[in-house]
C-alpha positions in Angstrom: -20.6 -15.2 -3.8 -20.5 -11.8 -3.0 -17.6 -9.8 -1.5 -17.7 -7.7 1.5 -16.3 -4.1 2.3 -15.7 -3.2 6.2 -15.3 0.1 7.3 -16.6 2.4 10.6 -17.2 6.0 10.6 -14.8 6.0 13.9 -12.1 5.2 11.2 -12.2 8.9 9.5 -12.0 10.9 13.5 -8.7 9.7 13.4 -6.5 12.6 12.6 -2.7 13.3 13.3 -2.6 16.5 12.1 -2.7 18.9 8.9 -1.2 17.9 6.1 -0.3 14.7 7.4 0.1 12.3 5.1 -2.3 8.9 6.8 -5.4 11.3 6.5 -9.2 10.6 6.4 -9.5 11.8 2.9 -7.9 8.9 1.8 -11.4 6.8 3.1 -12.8 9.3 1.3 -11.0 9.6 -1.7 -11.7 5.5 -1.9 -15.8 5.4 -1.5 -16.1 8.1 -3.5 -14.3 6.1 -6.4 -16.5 3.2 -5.7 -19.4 5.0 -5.8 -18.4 6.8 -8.8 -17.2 3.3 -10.8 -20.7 1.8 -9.7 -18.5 -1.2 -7.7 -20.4 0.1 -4.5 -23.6 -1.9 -6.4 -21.8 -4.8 -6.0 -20.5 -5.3 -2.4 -22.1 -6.0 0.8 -21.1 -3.3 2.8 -20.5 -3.7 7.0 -19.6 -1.9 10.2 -16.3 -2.9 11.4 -16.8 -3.9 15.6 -14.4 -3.2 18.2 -11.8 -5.1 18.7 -11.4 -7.1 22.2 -8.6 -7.5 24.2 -8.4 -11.0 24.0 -8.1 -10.4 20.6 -5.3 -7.4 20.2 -3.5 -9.9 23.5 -3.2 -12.7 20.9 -0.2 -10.7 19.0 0.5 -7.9 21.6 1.4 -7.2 24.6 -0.6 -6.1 27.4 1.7 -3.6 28.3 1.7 -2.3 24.8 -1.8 -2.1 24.5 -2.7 -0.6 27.8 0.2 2.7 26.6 -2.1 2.8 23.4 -5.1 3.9 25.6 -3.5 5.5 28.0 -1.6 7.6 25.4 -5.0 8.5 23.7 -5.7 12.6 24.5 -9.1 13.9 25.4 -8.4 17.0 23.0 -5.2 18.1 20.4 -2.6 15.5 19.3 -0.1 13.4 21.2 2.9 11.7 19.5 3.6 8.2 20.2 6.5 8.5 17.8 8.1 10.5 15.3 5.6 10.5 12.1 2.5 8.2 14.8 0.2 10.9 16.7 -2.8 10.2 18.7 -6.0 12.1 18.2 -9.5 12.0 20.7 -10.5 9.8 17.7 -7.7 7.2 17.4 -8.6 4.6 20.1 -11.8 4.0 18.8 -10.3 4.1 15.2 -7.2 1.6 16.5 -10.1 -0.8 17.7 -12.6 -0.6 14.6 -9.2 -1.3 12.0 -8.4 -4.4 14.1 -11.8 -5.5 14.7 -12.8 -5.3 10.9 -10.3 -7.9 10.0 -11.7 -10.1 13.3 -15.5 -9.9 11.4 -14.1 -10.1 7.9 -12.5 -13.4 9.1 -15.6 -14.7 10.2 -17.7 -13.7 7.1 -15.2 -16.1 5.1 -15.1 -18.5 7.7 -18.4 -18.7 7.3 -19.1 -18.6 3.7 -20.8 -15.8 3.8 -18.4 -14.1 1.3 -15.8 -15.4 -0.8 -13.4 -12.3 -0.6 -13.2 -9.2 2.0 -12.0 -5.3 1.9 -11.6 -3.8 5.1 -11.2 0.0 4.3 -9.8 1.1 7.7 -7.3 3.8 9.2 -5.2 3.7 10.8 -3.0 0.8 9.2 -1.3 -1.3 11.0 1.4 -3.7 9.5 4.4 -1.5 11.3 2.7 -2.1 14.4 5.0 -4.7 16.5 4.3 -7.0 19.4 5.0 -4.2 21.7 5.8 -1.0 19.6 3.8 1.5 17.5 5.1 3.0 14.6 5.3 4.1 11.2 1.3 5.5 11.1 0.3 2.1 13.0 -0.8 1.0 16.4 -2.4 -2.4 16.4 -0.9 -4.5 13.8 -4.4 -5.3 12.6 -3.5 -8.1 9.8 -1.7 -10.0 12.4 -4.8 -9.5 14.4 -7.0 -11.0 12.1 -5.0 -13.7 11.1 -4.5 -15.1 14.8 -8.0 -15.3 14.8 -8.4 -17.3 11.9 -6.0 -19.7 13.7 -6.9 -19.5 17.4 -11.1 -19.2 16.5 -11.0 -21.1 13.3 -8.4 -23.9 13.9 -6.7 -23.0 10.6 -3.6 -24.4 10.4 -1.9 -22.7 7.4 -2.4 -18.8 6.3 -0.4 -16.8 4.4 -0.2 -12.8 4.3 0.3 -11.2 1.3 1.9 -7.5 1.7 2.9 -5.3 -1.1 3.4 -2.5 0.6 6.1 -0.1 -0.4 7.0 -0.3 3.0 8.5 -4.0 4.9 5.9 -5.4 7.0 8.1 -5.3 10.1 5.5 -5.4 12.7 4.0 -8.2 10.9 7.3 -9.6 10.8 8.0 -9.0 13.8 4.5 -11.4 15.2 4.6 -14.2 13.0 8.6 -14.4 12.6 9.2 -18.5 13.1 5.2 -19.6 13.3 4.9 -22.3 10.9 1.0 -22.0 10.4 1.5 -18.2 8.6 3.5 -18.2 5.7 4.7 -14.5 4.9 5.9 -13.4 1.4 5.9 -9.7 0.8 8.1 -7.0 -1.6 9.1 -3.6 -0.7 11.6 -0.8 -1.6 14.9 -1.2 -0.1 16.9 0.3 1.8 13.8 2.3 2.2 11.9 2.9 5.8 11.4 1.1 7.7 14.9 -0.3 7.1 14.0 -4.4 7.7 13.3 -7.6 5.9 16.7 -8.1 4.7 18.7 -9.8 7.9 18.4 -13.3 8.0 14.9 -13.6 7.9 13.0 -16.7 9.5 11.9 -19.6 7.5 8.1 -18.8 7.0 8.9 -14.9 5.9 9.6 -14.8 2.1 11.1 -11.1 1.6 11.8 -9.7 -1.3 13.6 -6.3 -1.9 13.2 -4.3 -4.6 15.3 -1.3 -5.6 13.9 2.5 -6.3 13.0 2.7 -9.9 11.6 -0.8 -10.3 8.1 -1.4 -12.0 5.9 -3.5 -12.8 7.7 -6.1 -14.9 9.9 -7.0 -12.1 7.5 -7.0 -9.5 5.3 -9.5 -11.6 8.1 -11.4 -12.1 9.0 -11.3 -8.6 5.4 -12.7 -7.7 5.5 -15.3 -10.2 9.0 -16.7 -10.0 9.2 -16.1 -6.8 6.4 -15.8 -4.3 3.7 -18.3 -6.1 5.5 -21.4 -6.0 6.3 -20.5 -2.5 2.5 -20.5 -1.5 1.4 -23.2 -3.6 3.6 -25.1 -2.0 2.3 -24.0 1.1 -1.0 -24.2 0.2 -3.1 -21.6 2.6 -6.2 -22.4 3.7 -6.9 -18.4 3.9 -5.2 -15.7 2.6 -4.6 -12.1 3.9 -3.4 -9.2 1.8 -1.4 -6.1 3.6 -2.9 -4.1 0.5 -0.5 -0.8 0.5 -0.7 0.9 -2.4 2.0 3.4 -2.0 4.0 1.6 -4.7 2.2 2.7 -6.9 4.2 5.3 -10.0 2.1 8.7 -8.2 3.0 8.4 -4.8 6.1 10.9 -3.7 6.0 8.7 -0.5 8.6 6.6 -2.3 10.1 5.4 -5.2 8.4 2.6 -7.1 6.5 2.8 -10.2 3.3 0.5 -10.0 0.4 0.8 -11.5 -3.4 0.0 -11.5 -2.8 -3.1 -13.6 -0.5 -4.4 -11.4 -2.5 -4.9 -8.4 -5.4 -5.9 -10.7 -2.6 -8.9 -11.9 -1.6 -9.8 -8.5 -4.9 -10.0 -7.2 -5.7 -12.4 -9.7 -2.9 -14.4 -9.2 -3.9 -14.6 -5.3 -7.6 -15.3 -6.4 -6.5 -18.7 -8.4 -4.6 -19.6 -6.0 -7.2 -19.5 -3.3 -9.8 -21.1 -6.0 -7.5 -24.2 -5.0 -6.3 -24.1 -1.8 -8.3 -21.7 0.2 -12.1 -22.0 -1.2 -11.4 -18.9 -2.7 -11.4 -17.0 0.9 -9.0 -13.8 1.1 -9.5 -11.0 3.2 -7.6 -7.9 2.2 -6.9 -4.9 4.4 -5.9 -0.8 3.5 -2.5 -0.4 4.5 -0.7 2.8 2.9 -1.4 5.1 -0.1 -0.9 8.1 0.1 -1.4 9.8 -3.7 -5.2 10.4 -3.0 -6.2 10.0 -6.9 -4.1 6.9 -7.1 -5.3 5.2 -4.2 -8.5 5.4 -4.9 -8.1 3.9 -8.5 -6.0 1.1 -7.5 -8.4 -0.4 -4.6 -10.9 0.3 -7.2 -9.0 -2.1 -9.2 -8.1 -4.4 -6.6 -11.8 -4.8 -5.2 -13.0 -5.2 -9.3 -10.8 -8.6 -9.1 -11.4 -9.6 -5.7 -15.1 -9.5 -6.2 -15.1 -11.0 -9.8 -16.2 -7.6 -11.5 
């Protein structure tokens, strides 16, 4: 079964600015490396749709998404926060990243695909019930993931983030839901300064100090997170695929590498071989080292499509 790869034009007019970090050359940067390592042969590629409000309204609050659009500029840049600006091109963009994970739900849902890439900005797993932050505006894992449980009837998910960065907004949704079980590693104490106070139940944090590589963090995922979420066994899998832990970004301080993500996408692909008919949907969250980023989803997509 093939593997899909969702992403919208609207997704590179968002812009917050020169030499901002969260820029569209990092879509770029990606589809030219899967052009270039002849993976683009092997996906089925799609146009993320707009996400709905009954959809964002399932983890946000109406409040929080009506200041999103109202916030959006018709021309130059408006700051919702410190390092989050708004462009003439990020409502659009906001929409297509949280409606990609909506349709990339539904293509697994549906057996249409085993395994999905959504390769959208802006990213979203800072993005709270009612806050944006930290590059994010719709928290569009958490999106997708209600979906698979208010559409789908899906009773257990787990999200997968390995972000350098905690997953607060993520957090922040799911905190206490027993049908989404959360297990995630990030630097610490590192932005956005979270994870670490008496999380809930179903959110499996794990902090990692600067300077740790990938030894740890696969010893981390198997000591740690695996037996967690087989014993939870998901019945879909999401993956908050940041890859700004990886050894080249100056964004922080960890030193992944290329084989890393391709080991712990494997390790998530056997797992949902036997509990999760082999359905995982992964979505871009940071990376910022352009060359780096695009190597490692390389990687990553190799795996999820069984390359």
């Amino acid at each position: 079964m093939t593997t899909a790869f969702i992403t919208h034009r609207d997704c590179w007019q968002h812009d917050m600015g020169a030499h901002h970090p969260e820029c569209p050359d990092r879509l770029g940067a990606i589809n030219d490396r899967l052009i270039s390592a002849g993976l683009d042969l092997h996906l089925v590629f799609h146009d993320a749709p707009l996400a709905d409000m009954e959809q964002l309204l399932r983890v946000h609050r109406r409040s929080h998404v009506e200041m999103i659009e109202q916030s959006a500029p018709q021309h130059g840049i408006v700051h919702v926060d410190p390092d989050t600006a708004m462009s003439p091109g990020t409502w659009n963009a906001a929409l297509r990243s949280a409606g990609a994970g909506i349709l990339a739900t539904d293509l697994v849902m549906r057996g249409e695909v085993s395994t999905a890439f959504c390769g959208v900005r802006p990213p979203g797993h800072h993005a709270e019930q009612a806050k944006a932050m930290g590059f994010c505006f719709f928290n569009n894992i958490a999106v997708a993931a209600m979906h698979a449980i208010e559409a789908w009837g899906l009773k257990r998910v787990a999200i997968v983030d390995f972000d350098v960065h905690h997953g607060n907004g993520t957090e922040d949704i799911f905190s206490g839901n027993d049908k989404v079980l959360m297990v995630s590693t990030f630097q610490h104490p590192f932005y956005p300064f979270s994870g670490t106070d008496n999380p809930a139940s179903n959110m499996l944090n794990v902090p990692l100090p600067a300077g740790t590589h990938g030894d740890v963090f696969r010893q981390v995922v198997t000591d740690i997170w695996m037996p967690r979420l087989r014993e939870f066994a998901p019945e879909l899998i999401y993956i908050s695929a940041g890859f700004d832990a990886h050894y080249e970004d100056d964004m922080a301080s960890l030193g992944l590498v290329e084989s890393d993500y391709s080991w712990v996408t494997m390790q998530l692909k056997e797992l949902a071989a036997q509990t999760a008919q082999g359905r995982i949907v992964s979505m871009l969250e940071g990376g910022y080292a352009l060359s780096a980023l695009a190597r490692s989803v390389a990687a990553h997509i190799k795996v999820l499509a069984d390359l």
